[in-house]
C-alpha positions, -999 to +999 in steps of 0.1 A: -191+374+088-218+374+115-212+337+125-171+345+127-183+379+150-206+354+173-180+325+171-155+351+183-180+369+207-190+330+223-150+325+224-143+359+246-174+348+271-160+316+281-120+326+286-132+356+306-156+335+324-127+308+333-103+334+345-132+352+365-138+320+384-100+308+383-096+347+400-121+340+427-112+305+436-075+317+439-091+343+465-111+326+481-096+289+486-059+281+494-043+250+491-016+230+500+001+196+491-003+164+507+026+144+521+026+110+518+044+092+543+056+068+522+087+078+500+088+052+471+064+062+446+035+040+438+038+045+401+067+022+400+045-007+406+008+001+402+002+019+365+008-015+348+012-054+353+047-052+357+065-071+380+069-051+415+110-043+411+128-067+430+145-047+455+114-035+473+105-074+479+115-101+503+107-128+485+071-128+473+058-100+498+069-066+493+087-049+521+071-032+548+078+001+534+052-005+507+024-019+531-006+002+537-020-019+565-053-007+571-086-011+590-114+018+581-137+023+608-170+049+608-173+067+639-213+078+647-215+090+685-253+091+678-262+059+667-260+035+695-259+044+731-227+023+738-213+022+705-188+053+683-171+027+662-187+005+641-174-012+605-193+011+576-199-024+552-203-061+554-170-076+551-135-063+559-104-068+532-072-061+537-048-057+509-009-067+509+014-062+484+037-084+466+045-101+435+032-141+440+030-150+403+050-174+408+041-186+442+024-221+435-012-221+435-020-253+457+002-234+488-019-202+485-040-210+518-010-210+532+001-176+531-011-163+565-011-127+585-010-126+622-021-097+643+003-096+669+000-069+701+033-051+707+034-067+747+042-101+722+075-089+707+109-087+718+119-055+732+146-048+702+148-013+683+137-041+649+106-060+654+110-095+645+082-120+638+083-160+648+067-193+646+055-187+674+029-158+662+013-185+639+005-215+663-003-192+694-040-194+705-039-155+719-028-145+687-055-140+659-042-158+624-057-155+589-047-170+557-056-162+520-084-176+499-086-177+464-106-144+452-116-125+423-104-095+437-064-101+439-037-098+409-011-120+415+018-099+405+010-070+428-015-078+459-035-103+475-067-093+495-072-116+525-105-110+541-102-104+582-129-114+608-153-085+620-160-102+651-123-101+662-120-061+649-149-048+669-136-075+701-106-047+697-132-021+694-145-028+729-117-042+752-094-011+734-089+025+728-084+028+696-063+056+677-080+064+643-067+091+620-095+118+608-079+138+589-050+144+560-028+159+587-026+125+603-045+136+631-052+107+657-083+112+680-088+077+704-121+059+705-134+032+725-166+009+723-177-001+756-187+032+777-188+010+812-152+016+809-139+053+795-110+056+764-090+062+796-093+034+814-085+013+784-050+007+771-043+018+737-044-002+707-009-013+693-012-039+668+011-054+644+007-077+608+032-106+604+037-125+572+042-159+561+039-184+538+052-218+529+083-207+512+091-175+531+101-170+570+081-145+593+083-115+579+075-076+601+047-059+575+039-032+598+017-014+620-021-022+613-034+017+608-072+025+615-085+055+590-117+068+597-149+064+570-157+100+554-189+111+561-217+144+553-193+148+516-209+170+492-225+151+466-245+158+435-258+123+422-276+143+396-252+166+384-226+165+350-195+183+350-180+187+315-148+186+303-137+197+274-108+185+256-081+211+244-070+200+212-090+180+187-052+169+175-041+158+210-074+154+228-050+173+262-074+179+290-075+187+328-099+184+359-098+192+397-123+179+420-130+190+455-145+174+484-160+187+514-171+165+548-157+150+577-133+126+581-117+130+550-082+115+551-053+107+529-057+072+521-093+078+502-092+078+464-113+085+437-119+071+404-136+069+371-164+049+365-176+048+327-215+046+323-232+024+298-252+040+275-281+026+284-281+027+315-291+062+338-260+074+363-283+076+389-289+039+388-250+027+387-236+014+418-198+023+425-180-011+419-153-030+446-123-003+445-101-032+432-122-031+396-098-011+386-128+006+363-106+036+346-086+063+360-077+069+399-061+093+420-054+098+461-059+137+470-032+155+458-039+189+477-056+203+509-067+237+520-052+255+546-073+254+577-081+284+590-101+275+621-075+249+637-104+235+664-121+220+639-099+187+628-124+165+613-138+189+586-120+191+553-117+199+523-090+184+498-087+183+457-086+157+438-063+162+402-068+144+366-051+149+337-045+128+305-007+135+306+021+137+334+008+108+348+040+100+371+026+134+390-002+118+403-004+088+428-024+059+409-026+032+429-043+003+409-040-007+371-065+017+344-088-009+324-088+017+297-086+056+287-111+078+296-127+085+257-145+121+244-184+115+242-184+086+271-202+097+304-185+087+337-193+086+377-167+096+398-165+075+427-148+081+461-138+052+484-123+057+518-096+033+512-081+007+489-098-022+507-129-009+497-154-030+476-187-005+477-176+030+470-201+061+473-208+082+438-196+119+441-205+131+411-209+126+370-186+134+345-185+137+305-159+147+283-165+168+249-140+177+224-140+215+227-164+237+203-139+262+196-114+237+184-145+224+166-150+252+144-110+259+142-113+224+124-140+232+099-122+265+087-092+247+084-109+217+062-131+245+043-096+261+037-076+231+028-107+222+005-121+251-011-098+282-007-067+266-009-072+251-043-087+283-055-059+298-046-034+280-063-056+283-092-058+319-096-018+323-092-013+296-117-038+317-141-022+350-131+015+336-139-002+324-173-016+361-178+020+378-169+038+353-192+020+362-219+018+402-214+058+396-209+064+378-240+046+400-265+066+429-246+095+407-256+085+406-290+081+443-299+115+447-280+128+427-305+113+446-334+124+477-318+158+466-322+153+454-354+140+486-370+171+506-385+182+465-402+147+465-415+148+501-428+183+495-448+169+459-461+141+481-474+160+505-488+185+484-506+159+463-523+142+488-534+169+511-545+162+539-528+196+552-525+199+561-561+168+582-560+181+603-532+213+608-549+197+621-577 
């Protein structure tokens, strides 16, 4: 009785604590969705190892409309007297999206992007790429080499000179978006000439390969590295499963810093055993380790000045997962009683992502001891029960069928008496 009282005691404790901080969080943080800009879902062609569906591709390369062409820059006005843009790791990847399974592997170094200015292209209301854009010496061109990193049936990721990106960095301004609003603030490299004096970046990615004509991709986007982000290496969040039948759980994660923008994503990372969290390294974003997401939500900014600081939510869930925007393939499901680092890369060309925070999931106690009352129940009490009403039906049959019997003999009585009396002749002696 004193375990059920504590049990139900422990029980009270953490619902009201949940709705306490659910209450405050609700007061004190408001958020808002994030818009996408891109209005085909990426579900469609990045939760499995489906073919991409055919009518969002040309003929290998997916349409434009897909394409998240991007460049991620850090900016650190502090660190060099005559540099704010620099590239935050050793090489640069860019990822494009397609479906080249079967795209013959001898051609593959000729599949080739060229980064063409806008002064290069026909003034039309529909960009058009040539020839032309491939063979031209003021044109940077870069073709594909076989990697680890690329999955044939949904994107290739072409590696892109860092000399000729931070060329562009000096001779440019160049706008970079810092924030999930979209927000473009213009940079420039060399200060002998002011972000002024420069003219502003406006590049554009052509495709081609052996089989396949020029093809428009889109407009090369530069997204800005997040920096000074919360993080607590050390720290475990649990969570707790919600059913021990269905294993249902949820989890939000927010992050705070600067430059936070809408193409970072965060993902699961499952920790060996025998190995400590703070010793993992996040792996290349394209490891698909377990379970991703791109921020879902954003709070509303209250001080409008301030456009580089932000703080956005990240949402998991084992169900509903056509909600959430998953844009690689899971290696496996997350699994109660595994330990996990949740990693946060600023884009999906990232191969060294930085580690936010640990996670482990638990089935939940309560459910835990809902079980063991059931399975006491189901073994002990259950059987007893059906005992004692099976011994109780015995008892009532019986007290029923001797009531039957004197019943019976009741009834019988007055043929018994006369029986009695004729054997025995008692009618002549009362006659006389």
């Amino acid at each position: 009785m004193i375990f059920l009282r504590n049990g139900f005691f422990f029980l009270f404790s953490v619902l009201t604590s949940c709705y306490i901080n659910l209450f405050t969080q609700c007061l004190g943080e408001e958020f808002e969705k994030i818009k996408y800009p891109q209005d085909v879902t990426k579900i469609k062609y990045y939760d499995n190892s489906h073919k991409i569906d055919s009518k969002y591709l040309y003929k290998h390369v997916a349409k434009g409309m897909l394409q998240d062409l991007i460049v991620t820059v850090q900016i650190d006005k502090d660190r060099e007297v005559d540099k704010i843009l620099f590239l935050p790791k050793k090489k640069t990847y860019m990822k494009i999206i397609g479906d080249w399974s079967d795209y013959p592997k001898e051609k593959n170094n000729e599949i080739c992007l060229a980064f063409v200015l806008q002064k290069y292209f026909k003034k039309e209301k529909e960009k058009k790429c040539t020839k032309d854009f491939f063979t031209s010496g003021n044109i940077y061109n870069v073709c594909y080499n076989d990697n680890n990193y690329s999955i044939k049936n949904l994107y290739l990721y072409i590696e892109i000179s860092q000399k000729y990106l931070e060329k562009l960095f000096s001779s440019y301004s160049i706008p970079v978006i810092v924030n999930t609003e979209n927000n473009i603030i213009y940079f420039a490299n060399d200060k002998m000439k002011s972000k002024e004096e420069k003219p502003i970046l406006d590049l554009h990615i052509c495709y081609k390969s052996n089989y396949e004509t020029p093809t428009y991709l889109g407009k090369l986007i530069f997204n800005s590295y997040p920096i000074n982000i919360n993080r607590n290496k050390d720290q475990f969040d649990i969570i707790y499963t919600k059913s021990f039948l269905t294993n249902n759980w949820d989890y939000n994660l927010s992050i705070k810093g600067n430059y936070i923008t809408s193409y970072n994503r965060v993902v699961f990372v499952r920790i060996p055993r025998d190995s400590p969290p703070n010793k993992m390294k996040c792996p290349p974003f394209w490891d698909y380790s377990v379970l991703g997401s791109g921020p879902l939500h954003k709070i509303k900014k209250k001080n409008k000045n301030n456009i580089i600081q932000n703080m956005v939510q990240y949402s998991f869930s084992n169900k509903n997962i056509q909600n959430y925007y998953i844009p690689f393939l899971k290696k496996d499901e997350l699994q109660t009683n595994e330990s996990y680092i949740i990693c946060l890369y600023s884009d999906e060309n990232d191969f060294e992502g930085m580690q936010i925070i640990n996670a482990h999931f638990y089935i939940n106690t309560t459910d835990s001891i809902i079980l063991i009352f059931l399975i006491i129940f189901i073994v002990v009490f259950l059987p007893l029960i059906f005992s004692l009403t099976y011994l109780c039906v015995l008892f009532k049959m019986n007290i029923l069928k001797v009531k039957m019997q004197k019943l019976q003999l009741l009834n019988r009585k007055d043929e018994i008496e006369d029986r009695l009396k004729d054997e025995l002749n008692l009618d002549q002696y009362e006659s006389i």
